[in-house]
matplotlib code that plots the C-alpha trace (Angstrom):
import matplotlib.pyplot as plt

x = [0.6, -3.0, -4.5, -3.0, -5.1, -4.6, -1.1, 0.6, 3.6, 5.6, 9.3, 10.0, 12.9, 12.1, 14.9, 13.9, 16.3, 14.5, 13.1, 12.3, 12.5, 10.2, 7.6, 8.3, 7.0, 3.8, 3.1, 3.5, 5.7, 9.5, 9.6, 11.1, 8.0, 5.6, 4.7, 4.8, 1.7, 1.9, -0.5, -1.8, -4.2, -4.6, -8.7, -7.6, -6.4, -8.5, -6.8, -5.4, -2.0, -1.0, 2.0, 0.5, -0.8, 2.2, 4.2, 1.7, 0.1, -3.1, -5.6, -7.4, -11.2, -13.0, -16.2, -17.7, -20.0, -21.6, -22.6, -24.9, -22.7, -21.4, -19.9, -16.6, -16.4, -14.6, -17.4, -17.6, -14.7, -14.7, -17.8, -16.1, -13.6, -16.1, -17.3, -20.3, -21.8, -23.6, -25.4, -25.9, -29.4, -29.1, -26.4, -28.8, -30.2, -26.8, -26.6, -30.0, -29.6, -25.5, -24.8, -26.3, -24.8, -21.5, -23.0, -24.5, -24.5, -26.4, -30.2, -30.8, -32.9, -30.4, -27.6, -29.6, -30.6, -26.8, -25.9, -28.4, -26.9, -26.6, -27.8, -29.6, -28.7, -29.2, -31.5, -33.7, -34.2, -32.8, -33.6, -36.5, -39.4, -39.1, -35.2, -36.1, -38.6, -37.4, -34.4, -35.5, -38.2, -35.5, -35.8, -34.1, -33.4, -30.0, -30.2, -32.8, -34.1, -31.7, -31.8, -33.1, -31.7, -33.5, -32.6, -34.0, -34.3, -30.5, -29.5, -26.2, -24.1, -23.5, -24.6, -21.0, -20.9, -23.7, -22.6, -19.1, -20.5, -22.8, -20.2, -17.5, -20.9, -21.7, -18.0, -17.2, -14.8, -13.4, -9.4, -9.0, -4.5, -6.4, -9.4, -10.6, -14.2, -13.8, -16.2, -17.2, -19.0, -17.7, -15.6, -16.8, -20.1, -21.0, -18.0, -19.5, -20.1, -16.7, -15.5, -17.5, -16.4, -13.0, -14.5, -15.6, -11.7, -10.6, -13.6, -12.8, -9.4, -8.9, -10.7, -9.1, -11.4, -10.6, -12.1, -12.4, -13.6, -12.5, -9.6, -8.4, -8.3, -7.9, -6.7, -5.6, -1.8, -2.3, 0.6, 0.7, 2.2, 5.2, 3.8, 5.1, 2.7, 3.2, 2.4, 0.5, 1.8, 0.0, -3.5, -2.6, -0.7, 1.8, 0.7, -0.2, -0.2, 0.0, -2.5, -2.3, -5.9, -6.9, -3.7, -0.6, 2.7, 6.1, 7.7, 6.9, 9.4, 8.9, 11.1, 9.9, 8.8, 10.1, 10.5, 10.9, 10.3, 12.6, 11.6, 9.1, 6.7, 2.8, 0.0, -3.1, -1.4, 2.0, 3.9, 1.0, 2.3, 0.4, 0.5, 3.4, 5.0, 5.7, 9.0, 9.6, 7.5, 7.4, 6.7, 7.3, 5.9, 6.9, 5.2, 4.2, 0.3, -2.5, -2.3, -4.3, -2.7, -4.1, -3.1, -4.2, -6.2, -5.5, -8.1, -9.7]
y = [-2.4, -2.3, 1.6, 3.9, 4.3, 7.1, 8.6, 6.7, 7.4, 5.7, 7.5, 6.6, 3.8, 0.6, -0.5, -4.6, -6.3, -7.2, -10.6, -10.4, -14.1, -14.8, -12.4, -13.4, -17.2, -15.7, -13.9, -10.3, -7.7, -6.7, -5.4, -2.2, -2.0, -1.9, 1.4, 2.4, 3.0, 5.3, 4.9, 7.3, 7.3, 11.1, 10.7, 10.3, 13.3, 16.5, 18.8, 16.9, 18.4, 20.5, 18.7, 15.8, 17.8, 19.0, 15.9, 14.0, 16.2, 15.4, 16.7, 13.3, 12.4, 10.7, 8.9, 7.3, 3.9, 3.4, -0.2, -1.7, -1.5, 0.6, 3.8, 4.8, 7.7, 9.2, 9.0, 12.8, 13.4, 10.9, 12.3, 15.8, 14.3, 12.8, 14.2, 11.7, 9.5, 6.4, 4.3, 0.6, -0.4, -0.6, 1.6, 4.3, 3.2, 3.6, 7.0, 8.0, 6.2, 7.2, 10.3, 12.1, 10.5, 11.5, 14.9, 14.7, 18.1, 19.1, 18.7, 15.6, 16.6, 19.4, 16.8, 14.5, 17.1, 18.0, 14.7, 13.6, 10.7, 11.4, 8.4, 5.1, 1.6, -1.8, -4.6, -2.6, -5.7, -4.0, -0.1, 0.7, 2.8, 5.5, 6.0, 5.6, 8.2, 10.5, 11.1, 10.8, 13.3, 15.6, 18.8, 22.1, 25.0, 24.2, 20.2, 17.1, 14.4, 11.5, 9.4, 5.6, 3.0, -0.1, -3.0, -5.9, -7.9, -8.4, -11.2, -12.1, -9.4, -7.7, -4.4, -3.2, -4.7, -2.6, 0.5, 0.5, -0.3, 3.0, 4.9, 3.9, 4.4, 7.7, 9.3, 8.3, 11.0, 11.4, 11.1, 7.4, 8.5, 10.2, 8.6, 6.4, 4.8, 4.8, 1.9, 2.0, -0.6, -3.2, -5.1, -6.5, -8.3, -11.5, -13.2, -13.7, -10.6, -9.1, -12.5, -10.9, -7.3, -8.4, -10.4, -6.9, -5.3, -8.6, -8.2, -4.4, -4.4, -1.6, 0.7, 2.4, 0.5, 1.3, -1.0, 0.7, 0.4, 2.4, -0.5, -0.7, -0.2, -2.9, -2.2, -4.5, -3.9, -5.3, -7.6, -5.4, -2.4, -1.8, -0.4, 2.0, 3.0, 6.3, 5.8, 8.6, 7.9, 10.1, 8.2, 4.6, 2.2, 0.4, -2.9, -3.8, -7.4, -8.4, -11.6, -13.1, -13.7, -16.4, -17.0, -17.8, -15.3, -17.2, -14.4, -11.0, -8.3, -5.8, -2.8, -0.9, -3.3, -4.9, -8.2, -7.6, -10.4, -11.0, -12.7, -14.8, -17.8, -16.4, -18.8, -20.3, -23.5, -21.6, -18.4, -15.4, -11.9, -10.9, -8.8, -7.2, -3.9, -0.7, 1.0, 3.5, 6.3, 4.6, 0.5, -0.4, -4.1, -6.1, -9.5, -11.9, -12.1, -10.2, -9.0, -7.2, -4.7, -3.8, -1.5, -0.2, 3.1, 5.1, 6.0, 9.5]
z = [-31.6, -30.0, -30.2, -27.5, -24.8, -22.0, -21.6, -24.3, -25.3, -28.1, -27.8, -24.3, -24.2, -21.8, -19.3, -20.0, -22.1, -25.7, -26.1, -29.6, -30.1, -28.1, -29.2, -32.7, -31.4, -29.6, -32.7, -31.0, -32.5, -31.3, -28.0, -29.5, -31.5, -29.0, -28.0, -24.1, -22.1, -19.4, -16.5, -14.0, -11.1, -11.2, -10.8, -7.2, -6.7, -6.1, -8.8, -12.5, -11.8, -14.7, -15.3, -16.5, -19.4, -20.3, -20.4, -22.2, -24.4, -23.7, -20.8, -19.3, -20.5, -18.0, -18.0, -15.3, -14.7, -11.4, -10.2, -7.8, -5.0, -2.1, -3.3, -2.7, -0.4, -3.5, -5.6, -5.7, -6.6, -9.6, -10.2, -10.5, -12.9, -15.3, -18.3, -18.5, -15.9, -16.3, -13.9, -14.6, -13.6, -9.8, -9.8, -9.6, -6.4, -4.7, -6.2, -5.1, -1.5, -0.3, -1.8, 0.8, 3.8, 1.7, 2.6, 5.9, 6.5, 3.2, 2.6, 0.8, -1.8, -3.0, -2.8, -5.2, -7.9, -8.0, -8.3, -11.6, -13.7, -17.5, -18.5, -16.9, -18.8, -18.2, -18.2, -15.5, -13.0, -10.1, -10.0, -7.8, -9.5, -7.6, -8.2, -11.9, -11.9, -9.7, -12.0, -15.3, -14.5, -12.8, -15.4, -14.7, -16.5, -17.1, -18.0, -19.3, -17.4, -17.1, -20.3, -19.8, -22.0, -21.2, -22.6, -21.1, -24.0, -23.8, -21.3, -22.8, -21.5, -18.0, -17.5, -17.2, -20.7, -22.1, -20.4, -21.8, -25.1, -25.0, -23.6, -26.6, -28.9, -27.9, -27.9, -30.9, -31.5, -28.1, -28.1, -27.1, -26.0, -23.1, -22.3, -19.2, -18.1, -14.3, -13.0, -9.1, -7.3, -9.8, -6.7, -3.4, -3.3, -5.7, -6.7, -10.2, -10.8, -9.5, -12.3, -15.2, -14.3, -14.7, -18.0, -19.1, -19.5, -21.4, -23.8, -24.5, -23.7, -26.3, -24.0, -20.2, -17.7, -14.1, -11.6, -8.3, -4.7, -1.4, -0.7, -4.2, -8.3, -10.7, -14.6, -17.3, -18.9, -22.4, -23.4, -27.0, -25.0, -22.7, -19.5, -17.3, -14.1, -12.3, -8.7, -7.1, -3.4, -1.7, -2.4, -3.5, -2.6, -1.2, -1.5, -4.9, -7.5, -11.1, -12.2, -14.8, -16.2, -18.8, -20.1, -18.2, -18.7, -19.8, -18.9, -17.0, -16.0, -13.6, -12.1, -8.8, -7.0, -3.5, -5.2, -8.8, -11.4, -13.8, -16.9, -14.6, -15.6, -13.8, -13.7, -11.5, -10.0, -9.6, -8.8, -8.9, -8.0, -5.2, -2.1, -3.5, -2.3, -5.0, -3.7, -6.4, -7.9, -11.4, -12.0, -15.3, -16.9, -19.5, -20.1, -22.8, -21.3, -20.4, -16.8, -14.5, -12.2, -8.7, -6.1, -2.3, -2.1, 0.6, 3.5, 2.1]

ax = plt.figure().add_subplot(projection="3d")
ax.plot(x, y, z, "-o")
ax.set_aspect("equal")
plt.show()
């Protein structure tokens, strides 16, 4: 099976029916070889509830990637969550510009000193140069400038592309069973670009990548695990979908749904799972293909 990624689990039994068969033709292993990923949108939340610690061993490792577009009015608190923050090019000039009027009661300035990117990276078309220098020459006592990583000489990948790759570079050692990259800004606005964000969890699909906006969150369930999502009611959903994204699914099985699928053939052209409805605490996904999941966010 592919490596664990956050809040794996490989003991937990799956209610599908095996289709072993099948998997043996696809060249995948047994379904009762393939471990279960559990899935939780905890970030949401103010507080990581302790809980989740305990019955998954592991406390969640967050990174997070800012875009060139509008910031969720949970930013802050995804910024709270993070251990490391990266802004893609642009991306800095919506940190710099709307995380103040997050805080419209605070001075500006104070707002954007407590708020300093780790590190700047991209191909450096789109920051304005008084973003850039502001932050990388914001020195205090306690922390460095802002790093800048330009690389402008690359034109063959996104700057999504190159900031997951720095981020998986520079935390080498990090534990990969409870680690996410949390990506805002990455939906809404170009169509290709939203196309090669969604390119970007295909290409490292090894690697938690959470797509997020203030209407929804976008992750992809990896067809070498069982998955089992636990829905945090109280910030997302109910409406939610599974695509099926450069391959077509022969057969997809789902529990927790309003209408389930069951064994179900997915593809562009035919029956896509969309504006779907999650009636239970805990979805669980079986399928043969690559999917993405997507679910509402709540109104903060």
């Amino acid at each position: 099976a592919a490596e664990d990624s956050l809040f794996c689990s490989s003991t937990s039994k799956f209610p599908f029916p095996p289709s072993n068969l099948h998997c043996s033709r696809l060249g995948l292993p047994p379904i009762s070889a393939m471990e279960l990923m559990i899935h939780s949108s905890s970030f949401l939340l103010p507080n990581i509830p302790a809980g989740e610690e305990d019955n998954h061993r592991h406390s969640p490792t967050y990174a997070l990637v800012l875009l060139n577009q509008r910031l969720p009015q949970f930013t802050p608190l995804l910024w709270q969550h993070a251990r490391v923050r990266v802004c893609a090019d642009g991306g800095a000039n919506r940190v710099y510009d709307e995380m103040p009027l997050l805080f419209p009661h605070e001075d500006a300035a104070i707002v954007r000193h407590r708020f300093k990117p780790d590190v700047i990276k991209g191909d450096m078309d789109s920051i304005r140069s008084e973003v850039l220098s502001f932050y990388s020459e914001l020195v205090s006592r306690a922390t460095s400038g802002t790093d800048v990583v330009d690389e402008s000489d690359d034109q063959d990948t996104t700057d999504l592309h190159k900031c997951i790759a720095y981020i998986n570079g520079a935390m080498p050692n990090v534990d990969k069973s409870s680690f996410c990259i949390l990506v805002t800004g990455a939906l809404g606005g170009r169509f290709d670009h939203e196309a090669g964000n969604l390119n970007v969890l295909h290409r490292f699909s090894t690697t938690r990548i959470t797509l997020l906006s203030d209407e929804c969150l976008i992750y992809l369930l990896p067809k070498t695990h069982r998955h089992e999502i636990h829905v945090n009611s109280s910030a997302e959903g109910p409406h939610c979908g599974l695509i099926p994204m450069g391959m077509p699914s022969g057969r997809t099985t789902t529990t927790g749904l309003q209408w389930d699928l069951n064994e179900a053939e997915m593809k562009f052209g035919g029956l896509v799972s969309t504006s779907n409805i999650v009636k239970a605490e805990k979805v669980t996904v079986e399928s043969d293909a690559d999917l993405l999941w997507t679910i509402s966010i709540k109104k903060f």
